[in-house]
N, CA, C and O atoms as a GROMACS GRO file, in nm:
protein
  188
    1UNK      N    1   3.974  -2.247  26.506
    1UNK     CA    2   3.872  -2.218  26.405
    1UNK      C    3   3.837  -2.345  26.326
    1UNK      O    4   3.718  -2.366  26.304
    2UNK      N    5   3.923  -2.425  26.285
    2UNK     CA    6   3.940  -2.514  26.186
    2UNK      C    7   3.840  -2.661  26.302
    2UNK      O    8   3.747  -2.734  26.265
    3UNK      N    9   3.895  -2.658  26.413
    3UNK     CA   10   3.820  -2.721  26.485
    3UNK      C   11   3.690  -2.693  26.526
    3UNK      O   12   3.629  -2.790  26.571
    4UNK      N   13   3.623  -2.574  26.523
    4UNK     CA   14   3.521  -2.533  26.578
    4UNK      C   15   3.441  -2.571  26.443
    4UNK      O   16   3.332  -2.626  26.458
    5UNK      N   17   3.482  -2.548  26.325
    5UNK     CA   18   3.381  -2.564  26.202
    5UNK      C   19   3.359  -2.706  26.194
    5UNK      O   20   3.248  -2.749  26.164
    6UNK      N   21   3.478  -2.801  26.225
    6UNK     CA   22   3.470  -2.923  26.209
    6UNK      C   23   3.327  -3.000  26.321
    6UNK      O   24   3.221  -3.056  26.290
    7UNK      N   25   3.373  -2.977  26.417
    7UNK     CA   26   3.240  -2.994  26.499
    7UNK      C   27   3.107  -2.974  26.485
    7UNK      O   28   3.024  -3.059  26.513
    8UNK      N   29   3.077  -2.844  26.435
    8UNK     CA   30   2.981  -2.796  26.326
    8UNK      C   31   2.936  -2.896  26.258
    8UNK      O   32   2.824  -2.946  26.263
    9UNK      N   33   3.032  -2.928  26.189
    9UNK     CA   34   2.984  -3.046  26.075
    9UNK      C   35   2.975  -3.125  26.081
    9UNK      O   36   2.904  -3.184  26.000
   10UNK      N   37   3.048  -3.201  26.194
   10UNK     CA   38   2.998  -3.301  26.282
   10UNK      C   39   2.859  -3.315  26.358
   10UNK      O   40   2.804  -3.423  26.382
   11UNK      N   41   2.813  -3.199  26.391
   11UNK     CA   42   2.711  -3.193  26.445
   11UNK      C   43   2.557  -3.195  26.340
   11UNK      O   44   2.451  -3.257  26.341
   12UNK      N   45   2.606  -3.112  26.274
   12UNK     CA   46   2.512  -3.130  26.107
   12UNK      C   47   2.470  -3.279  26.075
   12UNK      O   48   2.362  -3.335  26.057
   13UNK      N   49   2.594  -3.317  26.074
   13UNK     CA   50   2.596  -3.460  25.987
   13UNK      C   51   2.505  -3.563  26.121
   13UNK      O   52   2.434  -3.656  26.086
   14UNK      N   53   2.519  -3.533  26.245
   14UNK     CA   54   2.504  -3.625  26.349
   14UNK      C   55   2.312  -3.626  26.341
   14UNK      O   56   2.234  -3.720  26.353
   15UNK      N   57   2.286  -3.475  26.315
   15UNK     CA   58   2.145  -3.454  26.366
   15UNK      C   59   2.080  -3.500  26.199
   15UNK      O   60   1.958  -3.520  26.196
   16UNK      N   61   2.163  -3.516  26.055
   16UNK     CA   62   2.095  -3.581  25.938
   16UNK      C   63   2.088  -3.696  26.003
   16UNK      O   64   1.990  -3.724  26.071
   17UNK      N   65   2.167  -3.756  25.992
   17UNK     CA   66   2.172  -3.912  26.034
   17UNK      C   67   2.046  -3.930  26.156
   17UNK      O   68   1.986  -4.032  26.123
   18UNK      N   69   1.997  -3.887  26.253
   18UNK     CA   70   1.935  -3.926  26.318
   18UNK      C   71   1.822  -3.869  26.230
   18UNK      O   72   1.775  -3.950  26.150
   19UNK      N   73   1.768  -3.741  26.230
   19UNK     CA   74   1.639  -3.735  26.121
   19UNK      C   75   1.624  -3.820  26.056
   19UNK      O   76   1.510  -3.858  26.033
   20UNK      N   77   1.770  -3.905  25.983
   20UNK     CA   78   1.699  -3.992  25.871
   20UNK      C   79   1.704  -4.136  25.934
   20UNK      O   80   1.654  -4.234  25.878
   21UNK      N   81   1.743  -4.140  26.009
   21UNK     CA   82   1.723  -4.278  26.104
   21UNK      C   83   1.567  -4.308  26.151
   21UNK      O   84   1.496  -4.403  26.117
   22UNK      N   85   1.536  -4.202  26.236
   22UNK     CA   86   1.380  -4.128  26.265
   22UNK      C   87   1.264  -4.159  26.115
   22UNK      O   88   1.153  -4.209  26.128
   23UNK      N   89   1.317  -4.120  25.998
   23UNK     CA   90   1.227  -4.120  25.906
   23UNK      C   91   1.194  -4.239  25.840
   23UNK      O   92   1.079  -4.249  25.796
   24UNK      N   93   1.285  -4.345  25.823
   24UNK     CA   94   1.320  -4.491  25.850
   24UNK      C   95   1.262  -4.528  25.926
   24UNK      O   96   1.161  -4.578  25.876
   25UNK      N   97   1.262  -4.535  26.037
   25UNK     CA   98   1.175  -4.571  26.163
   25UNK      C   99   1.015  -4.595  26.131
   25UNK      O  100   0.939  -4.691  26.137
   26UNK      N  101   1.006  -4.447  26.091
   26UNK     CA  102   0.836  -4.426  26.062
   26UNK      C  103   0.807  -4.469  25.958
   26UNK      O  104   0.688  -4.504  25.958
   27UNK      N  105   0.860  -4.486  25.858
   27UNK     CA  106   0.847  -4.551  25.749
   27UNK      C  107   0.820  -4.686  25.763
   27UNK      O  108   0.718  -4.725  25.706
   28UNK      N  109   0.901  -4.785  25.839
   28UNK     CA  110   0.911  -4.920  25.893
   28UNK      C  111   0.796  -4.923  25.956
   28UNK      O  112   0.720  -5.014  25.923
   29UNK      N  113   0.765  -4.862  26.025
   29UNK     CA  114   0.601  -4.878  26.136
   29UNK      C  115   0.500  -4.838  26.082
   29UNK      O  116   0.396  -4.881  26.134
   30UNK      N  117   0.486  -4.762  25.984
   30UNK     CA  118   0.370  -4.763  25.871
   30UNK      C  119   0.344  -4.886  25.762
   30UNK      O  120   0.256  -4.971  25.754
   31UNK      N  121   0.426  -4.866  25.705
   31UNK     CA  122   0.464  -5.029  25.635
   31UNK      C  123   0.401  -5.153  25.723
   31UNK      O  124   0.308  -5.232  25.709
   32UNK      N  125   0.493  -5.129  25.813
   32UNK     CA  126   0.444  -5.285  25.934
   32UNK      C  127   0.249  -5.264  25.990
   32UNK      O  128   0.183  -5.358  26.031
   33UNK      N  129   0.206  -5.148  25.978
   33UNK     CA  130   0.074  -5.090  26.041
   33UNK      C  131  -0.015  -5.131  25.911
   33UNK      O  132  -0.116  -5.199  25.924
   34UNK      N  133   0.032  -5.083  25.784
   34UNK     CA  134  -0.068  -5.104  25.668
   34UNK      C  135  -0.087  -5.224  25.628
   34UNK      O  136  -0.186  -5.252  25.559
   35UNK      N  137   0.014  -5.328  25.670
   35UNK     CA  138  -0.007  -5.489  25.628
   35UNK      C  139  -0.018  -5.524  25.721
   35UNK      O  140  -0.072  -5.634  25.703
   36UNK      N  141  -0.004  -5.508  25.836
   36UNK     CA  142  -0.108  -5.566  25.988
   36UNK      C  143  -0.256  -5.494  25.939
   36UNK      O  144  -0.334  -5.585  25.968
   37UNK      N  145  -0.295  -5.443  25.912
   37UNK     CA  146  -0.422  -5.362  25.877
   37UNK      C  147  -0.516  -5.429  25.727
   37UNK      O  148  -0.633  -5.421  25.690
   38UNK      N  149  -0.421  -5.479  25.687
   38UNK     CA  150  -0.458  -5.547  25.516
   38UNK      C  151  -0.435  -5.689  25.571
   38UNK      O  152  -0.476  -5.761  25.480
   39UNK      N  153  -0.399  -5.753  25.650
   39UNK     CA  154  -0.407  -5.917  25.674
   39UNK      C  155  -0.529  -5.867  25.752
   39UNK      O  156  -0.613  -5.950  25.718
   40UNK      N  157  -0.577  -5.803  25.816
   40UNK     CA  158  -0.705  -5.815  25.924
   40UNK      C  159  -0.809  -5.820  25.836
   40UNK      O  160  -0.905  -5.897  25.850
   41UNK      N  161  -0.792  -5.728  25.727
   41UNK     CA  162  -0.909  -5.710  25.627
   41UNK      C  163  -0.922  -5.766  25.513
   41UNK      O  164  -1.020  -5.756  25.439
   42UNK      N  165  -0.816  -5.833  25.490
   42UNK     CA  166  -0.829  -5.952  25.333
   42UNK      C  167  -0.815  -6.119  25.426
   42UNK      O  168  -0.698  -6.137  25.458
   43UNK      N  169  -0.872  -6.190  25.454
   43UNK     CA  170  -0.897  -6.342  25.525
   43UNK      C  171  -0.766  -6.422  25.415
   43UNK      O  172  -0.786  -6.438  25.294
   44UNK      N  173  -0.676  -6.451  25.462
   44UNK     CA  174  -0.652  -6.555  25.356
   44UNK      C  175  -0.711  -6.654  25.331
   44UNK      O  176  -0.801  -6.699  25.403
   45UNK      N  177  -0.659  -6.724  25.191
   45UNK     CA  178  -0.738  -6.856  25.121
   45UNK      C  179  -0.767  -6.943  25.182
   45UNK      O  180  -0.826  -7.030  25.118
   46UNK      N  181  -0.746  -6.975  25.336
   46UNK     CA  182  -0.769  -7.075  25.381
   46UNK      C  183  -0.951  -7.040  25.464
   46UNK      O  184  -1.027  -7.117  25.524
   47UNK      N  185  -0.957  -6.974  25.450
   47UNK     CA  186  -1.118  -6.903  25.495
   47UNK      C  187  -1.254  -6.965  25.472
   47UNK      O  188  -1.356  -6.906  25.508
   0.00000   0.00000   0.00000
């Protein structure tokens, strides 16, 4: 029993961690998308 819950919670904890790995992710590639997107559209000073 004590083992079966533990796994459980192991498994809980395994599938947060990847959701929030995942949400990180997308976060990082939006970030990286909106300032690849804002250097295309603001020229720097050297223009």
């Amino acid at each position: 029993l004590l083992l079966q819950s533990q796994r459980q919670h192991y498994y809980s904890t395994l599938s947060m961690v990847s959701w929030l790995s995942e949400l990180i992710h997308l976060q990082r590639t939006r970030t990286e998308l909106m300032r690849s997107v804002g250097d295309a559209n603001m020229p720097t000073g050297s223009g």
